[in-house]
C-alpha positions in Angstrom: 51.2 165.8 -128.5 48.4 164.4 -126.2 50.1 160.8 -126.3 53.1 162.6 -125.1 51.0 164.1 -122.2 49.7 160.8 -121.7 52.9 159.1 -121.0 55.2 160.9 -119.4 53.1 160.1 -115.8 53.2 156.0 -116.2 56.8 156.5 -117.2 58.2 158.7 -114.3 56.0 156.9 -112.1 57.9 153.5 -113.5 61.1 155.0 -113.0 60.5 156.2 -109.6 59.8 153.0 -108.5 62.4 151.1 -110.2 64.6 153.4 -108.7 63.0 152.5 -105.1 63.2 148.9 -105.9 66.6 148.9 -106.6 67.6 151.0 -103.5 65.3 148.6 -101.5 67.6 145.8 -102.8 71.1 147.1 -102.3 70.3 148.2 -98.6 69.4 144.6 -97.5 71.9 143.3 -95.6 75.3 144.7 -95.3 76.8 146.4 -91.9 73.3 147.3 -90.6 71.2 143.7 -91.1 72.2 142.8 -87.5 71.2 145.9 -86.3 67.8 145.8 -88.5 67.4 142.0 -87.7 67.1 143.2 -84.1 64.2 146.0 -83.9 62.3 143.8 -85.9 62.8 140.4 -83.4 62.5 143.1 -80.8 59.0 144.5 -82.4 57.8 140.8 -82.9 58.4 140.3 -79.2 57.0 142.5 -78.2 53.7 141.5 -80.6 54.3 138.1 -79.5 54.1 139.4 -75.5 50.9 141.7 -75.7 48.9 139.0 -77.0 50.0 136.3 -74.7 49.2 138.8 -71.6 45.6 139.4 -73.4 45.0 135.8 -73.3 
């Protein structure tokens, strides 16, 4: 029973992150890309902004 014991950690660990994986994959794009799209141009602006005002 110790190879039992053994696996049952790898596996629920495997299926935890197909499961993420998968969710990961269905939520990209759809009704809230545009609306994702835009905090991250947003965030890379304002990267983009900070480092021209450090230069």
């Amino acid at each position: 029973m110790d190879y039992v014991s053994a696996l049952v950690p790898p596996i629920v660990m495997a299926a935890f992150f197909i499961a993420l994986v998968v969710t990961i994959v269905k939520t990209q794009g759809g009704a809230n890309k545009a609306k994702e799209d835009a905090v991250v141009d947003a965030a890379l602006a304002r990267a983009e902004a900070g480092r021209q005002s450090q230069k």
